[in-house]
MIVO-967564 format. One record per residue (C-alpha): residue number from 1; x, y, z. Coordinates in Angstrom, 3 decimals. Each point is the difference from the previous one (the first is absolute). Layout:
<banus>
BANU    n        c1        c2        c3
BANU  NUM         X         Y         Z
...
</banus>
This chain:
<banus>
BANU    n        c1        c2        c3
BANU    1    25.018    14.417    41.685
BANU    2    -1.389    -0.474     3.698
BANU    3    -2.481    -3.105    -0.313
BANU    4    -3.674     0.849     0.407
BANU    5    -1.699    -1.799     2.618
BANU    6    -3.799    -0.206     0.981
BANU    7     0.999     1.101     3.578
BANU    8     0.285    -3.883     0.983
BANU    9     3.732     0.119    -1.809
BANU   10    -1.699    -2.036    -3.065
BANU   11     1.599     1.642    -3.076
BANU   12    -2.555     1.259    -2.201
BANU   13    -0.110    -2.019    -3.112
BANU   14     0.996     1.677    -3.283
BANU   15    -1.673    -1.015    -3.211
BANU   16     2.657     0.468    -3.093
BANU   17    -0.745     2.095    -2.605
BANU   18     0.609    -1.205    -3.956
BANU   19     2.194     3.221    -0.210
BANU   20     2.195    -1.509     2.848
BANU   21    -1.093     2.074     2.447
BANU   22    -1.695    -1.042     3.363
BANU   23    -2.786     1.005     1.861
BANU   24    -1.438    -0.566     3.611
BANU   25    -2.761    -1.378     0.236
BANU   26    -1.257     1.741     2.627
BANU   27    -0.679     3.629     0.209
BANU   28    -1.644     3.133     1.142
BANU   29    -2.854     1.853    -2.182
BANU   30     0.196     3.827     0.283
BANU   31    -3.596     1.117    -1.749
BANU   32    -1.533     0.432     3.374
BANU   33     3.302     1.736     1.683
BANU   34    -1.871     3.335    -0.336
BANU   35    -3.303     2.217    -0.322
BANU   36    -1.025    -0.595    -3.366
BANU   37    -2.664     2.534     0.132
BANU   38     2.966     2.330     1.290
BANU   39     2.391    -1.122    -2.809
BANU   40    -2.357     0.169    -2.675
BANU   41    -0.346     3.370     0.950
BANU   42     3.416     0.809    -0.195
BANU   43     0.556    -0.144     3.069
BANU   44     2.057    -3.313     0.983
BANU   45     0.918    -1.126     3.391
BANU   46     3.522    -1.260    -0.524
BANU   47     1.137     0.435     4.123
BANU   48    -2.769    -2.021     0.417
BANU   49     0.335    -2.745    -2.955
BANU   50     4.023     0.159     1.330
BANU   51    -1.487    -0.969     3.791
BANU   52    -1.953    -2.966    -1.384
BANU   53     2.797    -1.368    -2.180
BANU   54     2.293     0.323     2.425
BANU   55    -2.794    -2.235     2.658
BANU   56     0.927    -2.634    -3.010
BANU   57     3.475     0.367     0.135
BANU   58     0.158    -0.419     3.228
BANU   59    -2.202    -3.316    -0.358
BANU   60     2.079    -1.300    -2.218
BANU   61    -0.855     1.419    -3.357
BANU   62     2.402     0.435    -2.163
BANU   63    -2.250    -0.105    -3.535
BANU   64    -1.832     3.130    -1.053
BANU   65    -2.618    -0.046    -2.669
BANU   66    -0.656     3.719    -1.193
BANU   67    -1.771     1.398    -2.754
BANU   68     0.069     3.926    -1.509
BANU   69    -3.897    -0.256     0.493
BANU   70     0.355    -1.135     3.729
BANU   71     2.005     3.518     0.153
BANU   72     1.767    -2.162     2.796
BANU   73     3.821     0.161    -1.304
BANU   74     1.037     2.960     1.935
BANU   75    -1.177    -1.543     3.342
BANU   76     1.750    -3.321    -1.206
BANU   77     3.022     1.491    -0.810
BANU   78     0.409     2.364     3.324
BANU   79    -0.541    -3.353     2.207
BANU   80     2.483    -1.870    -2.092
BANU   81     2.900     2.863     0.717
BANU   82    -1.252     0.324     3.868
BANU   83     0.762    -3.911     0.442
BANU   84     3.263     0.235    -0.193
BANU   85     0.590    -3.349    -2.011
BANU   86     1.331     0.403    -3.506
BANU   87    -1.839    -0.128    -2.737
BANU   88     0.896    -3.261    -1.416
BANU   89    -2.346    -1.138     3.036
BANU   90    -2.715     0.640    -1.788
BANU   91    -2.286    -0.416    -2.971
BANU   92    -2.101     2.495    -1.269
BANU   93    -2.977     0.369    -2.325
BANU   94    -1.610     2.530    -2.186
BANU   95    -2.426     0.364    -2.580
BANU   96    -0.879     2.528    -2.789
BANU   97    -3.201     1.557     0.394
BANU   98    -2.487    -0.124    -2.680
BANU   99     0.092     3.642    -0.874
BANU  100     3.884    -0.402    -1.112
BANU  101    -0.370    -2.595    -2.772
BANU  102     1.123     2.048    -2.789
BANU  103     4.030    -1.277    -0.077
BANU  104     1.061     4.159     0.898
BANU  105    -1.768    -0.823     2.782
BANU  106     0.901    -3.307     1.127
BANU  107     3.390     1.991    -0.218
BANU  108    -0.791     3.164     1.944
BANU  109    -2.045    -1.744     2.688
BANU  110     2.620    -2.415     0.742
BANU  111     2.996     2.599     0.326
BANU  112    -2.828     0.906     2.193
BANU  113    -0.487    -2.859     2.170
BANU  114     3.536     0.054     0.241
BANU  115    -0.162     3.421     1.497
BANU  116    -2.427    -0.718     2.482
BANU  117     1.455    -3.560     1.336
BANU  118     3.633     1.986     0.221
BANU  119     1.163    -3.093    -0.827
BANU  120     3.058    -1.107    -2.195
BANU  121    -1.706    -2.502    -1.447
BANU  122    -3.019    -2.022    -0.490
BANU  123    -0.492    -3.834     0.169
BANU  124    -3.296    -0.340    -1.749
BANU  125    -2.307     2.133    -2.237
BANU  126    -3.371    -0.966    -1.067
BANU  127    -2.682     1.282    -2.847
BANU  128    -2.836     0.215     2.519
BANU  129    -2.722    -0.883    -2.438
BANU  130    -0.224    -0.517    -3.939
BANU  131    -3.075     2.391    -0.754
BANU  132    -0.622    -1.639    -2.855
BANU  133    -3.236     2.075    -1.344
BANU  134     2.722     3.358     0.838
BANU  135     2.509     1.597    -2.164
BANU  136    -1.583    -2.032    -3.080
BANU  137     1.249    -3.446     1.740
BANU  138     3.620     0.606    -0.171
BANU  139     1.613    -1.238     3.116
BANU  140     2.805    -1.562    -2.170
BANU  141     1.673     3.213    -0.478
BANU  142    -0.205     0.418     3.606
BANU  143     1.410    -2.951     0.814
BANU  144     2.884     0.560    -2.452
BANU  145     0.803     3.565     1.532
BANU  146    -0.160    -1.831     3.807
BANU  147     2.363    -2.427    -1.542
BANU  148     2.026     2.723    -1.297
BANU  149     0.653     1.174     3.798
BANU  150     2.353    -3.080     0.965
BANU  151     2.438     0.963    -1.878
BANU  152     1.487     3.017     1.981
BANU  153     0.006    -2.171     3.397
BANU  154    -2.634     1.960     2.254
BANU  155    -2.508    -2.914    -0.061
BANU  156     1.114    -3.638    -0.737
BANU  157    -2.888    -2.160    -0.621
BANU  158    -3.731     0.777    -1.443
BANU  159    -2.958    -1.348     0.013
BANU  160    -4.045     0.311    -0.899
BANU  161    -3.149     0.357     2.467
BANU  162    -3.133    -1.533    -0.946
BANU  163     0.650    -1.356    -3.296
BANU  164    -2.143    -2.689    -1.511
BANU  165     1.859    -2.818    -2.316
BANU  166    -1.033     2.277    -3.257
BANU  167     1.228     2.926     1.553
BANU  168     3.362    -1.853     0.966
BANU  169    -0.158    -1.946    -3.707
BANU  170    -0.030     3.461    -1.947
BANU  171     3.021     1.992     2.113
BANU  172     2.185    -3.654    -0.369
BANU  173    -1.232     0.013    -3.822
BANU  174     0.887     3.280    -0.934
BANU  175     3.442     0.870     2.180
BANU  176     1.592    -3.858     1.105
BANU  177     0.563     2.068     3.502
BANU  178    -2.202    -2.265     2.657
BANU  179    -1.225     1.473     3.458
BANU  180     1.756    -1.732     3.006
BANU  181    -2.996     0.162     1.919
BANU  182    -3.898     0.431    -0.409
BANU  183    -1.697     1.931     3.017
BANU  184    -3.780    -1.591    -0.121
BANU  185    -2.977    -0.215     2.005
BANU  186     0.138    -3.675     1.504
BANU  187    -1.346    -1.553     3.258
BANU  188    -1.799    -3.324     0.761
BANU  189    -3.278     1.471    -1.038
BANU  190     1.399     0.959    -3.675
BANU  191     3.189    -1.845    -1.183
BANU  192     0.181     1.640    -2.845
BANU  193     1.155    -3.799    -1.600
BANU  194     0.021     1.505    -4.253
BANU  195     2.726     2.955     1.633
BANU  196     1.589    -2.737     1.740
BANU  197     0.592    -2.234    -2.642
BANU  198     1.315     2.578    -2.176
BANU  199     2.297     1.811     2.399
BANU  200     1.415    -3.871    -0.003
BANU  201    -0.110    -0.161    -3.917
BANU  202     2.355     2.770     0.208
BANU  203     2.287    -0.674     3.459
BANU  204    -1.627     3.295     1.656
BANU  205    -0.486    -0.166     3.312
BANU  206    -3.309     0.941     1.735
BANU  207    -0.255     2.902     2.424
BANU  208    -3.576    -0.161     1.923
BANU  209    -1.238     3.239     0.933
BANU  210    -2.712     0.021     2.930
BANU  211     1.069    -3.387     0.968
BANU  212    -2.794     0.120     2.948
BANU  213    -2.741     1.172    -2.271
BANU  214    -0.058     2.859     1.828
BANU  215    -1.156    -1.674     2.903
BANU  216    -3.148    -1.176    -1.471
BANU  217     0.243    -3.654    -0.096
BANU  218     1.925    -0.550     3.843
BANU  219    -3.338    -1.017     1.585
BANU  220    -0.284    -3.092    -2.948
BANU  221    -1.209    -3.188     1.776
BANU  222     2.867    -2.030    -2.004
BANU  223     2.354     2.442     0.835
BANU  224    -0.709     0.033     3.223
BANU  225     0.064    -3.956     0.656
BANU  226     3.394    -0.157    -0.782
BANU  227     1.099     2.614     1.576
BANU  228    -1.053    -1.507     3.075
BANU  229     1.739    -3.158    -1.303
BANU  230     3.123     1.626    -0.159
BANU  231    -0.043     2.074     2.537
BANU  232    -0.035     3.532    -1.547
BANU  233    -1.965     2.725    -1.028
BANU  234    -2.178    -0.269    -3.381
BANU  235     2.164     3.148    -1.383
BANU  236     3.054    -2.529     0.660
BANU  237    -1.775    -2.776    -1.855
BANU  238    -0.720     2.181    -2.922
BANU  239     3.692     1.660    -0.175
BANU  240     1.585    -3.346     0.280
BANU  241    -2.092    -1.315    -2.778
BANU  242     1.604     2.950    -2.269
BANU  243     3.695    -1.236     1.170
BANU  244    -0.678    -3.354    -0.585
BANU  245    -1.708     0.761    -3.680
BANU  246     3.334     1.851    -0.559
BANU  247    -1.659     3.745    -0.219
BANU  248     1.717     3.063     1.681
BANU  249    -1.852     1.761     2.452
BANU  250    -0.256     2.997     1.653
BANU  251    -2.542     0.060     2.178
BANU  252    -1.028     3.460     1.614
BANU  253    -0.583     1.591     3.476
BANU  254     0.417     2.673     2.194
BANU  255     0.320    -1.790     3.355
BANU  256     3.265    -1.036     1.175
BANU  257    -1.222    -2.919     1.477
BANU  258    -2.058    -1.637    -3.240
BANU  259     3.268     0.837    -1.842
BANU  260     1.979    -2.445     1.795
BANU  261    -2.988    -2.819    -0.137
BANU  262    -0.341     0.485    -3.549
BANU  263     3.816    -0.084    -0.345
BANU  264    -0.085    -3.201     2.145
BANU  265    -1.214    -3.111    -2.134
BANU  266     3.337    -1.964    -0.850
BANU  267    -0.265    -1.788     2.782
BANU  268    -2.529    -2.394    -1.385
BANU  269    -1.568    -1.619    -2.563
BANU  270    -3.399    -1.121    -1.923
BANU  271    -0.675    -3.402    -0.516
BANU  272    -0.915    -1.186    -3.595
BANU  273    -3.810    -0.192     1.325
BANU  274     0.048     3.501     1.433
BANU  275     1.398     0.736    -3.736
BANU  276    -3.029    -1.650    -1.633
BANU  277    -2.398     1.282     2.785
BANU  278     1.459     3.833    -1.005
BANU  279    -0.177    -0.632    -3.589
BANU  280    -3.521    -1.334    -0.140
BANU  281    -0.962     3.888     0.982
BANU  282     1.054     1.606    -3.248
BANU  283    -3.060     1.866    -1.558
BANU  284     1.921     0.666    -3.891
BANU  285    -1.390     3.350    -1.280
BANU  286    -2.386     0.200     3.044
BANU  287     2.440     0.032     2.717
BANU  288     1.490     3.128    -1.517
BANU  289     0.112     2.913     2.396
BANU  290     1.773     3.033    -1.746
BANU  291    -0.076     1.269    -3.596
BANU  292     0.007    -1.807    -3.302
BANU  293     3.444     0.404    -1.481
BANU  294    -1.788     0.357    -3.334
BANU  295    -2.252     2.263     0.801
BANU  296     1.662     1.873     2.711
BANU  297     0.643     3.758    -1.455
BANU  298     0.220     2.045     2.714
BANU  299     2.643     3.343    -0.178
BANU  300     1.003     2.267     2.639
BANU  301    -0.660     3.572    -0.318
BANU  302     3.416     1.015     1.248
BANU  303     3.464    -0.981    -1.056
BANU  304     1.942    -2.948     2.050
</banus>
């Protein structure tokens, strides 16, 4: 495999996986690759999702975190093939959409995915959310049928997306099969500590999706401070934090230019007083930007 860099020629760290896979720790988010107002409508820009991956490939990229929902996969796929490096170069994610719990559909909708990356294979597959008040609270037998998946070689590790510890308990209960990783909402403003602690109860590692908070916490006076003691910007500050907690990250943008500076933060490091500083922000339940996981319902009208 070509080693990953950050564009400085710093290999990009790779967290290992209890399944004995690996994963960068470093990567790309695809949700905002396209017009979701198109897409939704059935009417996906995949040239266009293509034309920003390939901005991130060219930065350095070589993580992709995809979902069915993002309807992103197509565009990730066509800017893997126009790179020209081989596949093994990469790591790609997907995730099942909500509407395609039933275990035919976690089935169908991933020979599905598979059709729209054009890919021979897939590193990582997620269950994007556990619905717990849908399909009468059964997202065991969805896990079991995603499980079911590995064993004809198209995807080799999976995984869970904003599980709480009872929702990871009760899949581990009632199959023995536990998720490699555990996509959840986590930034300095909401550590999410009670996922933490279980994700390490169990050896699953931690995948933080918005790392930046969406962008709402990069004018915080603490975060700012050290930034200036550093020497960076505060979205450097707050990614590095993430890499030195141990979470994956895939941080997202369309500019070529923030790609690389978001890409670029192994080149330094937080002291254990910037560490405290950061940590003294966390919020708990009130720093919580998105959706409850146990209360989050929500089902597309159309099929992934």
């Amino acid at each position: 495999m070509t080693p990953v860099t950050d564009g400085t020629a710093r290999p990009i760290p790779r967290v290992a996986l209890h399944d004995g896979t690996s994963i960068p720790q470093m990567g790309f988010g695809t949700l905002n690759t396209l017009d979701l107002a198109d897409a939704t409508a059935g009417n996906p820009d995949d040239a266009g999702a293509a034309r920003t991956i390939s901005l991130a490939i060219d930065a350095g990229y070589r993580h992709f975190d995809s979902a069915q929902g993002y309807m992103s996969e197509a565009g990730v796929g066509m800017a893997l093939r126009e790179s020209g490096l081989p596949r093994e170069d990469f790591y790609v994610t997907s995730k099942l959409a909500n509407n395609n719990h039933r275990p035919d559909d976690v089935r169908r909708s991933f020979d599905q995915t598979m059709d729209q990356l054009g890919l021979p294979y897939l590193d990582l597959f997620l269950m994007h959310w556990p619905l717990p008040t849908r399909y009468d609270g059964d997202y065991v037998s969805t896990w079991r049928a995603m499980a079911e998946l590995l064993a004809d070689g198209r995807v080799r590790s999976i995984g869970v997306s904003n599980f709480q510890p009872a929702h990871l308990d009760r899949i581990i209960s009632e199959t023995g099969i536990i998720p490699v990783v555990n996509q959840v909402e986590m930034h300095p403003k909401f550590a999410n500590a009670e996922v933490r602690a279980a994700c390490a109860r169990y050896g699953i590692a931690i995948e933080a999706w918005a790392p930046l908070a969406q962008g709402r916490y990069l004018d915080d006076p603490v975060i700012g401070r050290i930034a200036a003691e550093v020497g960076r910007t505060p979205a450097q500050v707050m990614l590095r934090w993430h890499i030195e907690q141990g979470n994956i990250i895939f941080p997202m943008s369309s500019n070529s230019d923030r790609m690389r500076q978001n890409l670029a933060v192994l080149d330094f490091e937080l002291t254990g007083s910037h560490h405290g500083a950061i940590s003294a922000l966390d919020q708990g339940e009130a720093g919580r930007n998105g959706p409850h996981p146990d209360k989050f319902d929500w089902i597309p009208e159309t099929a992934s």
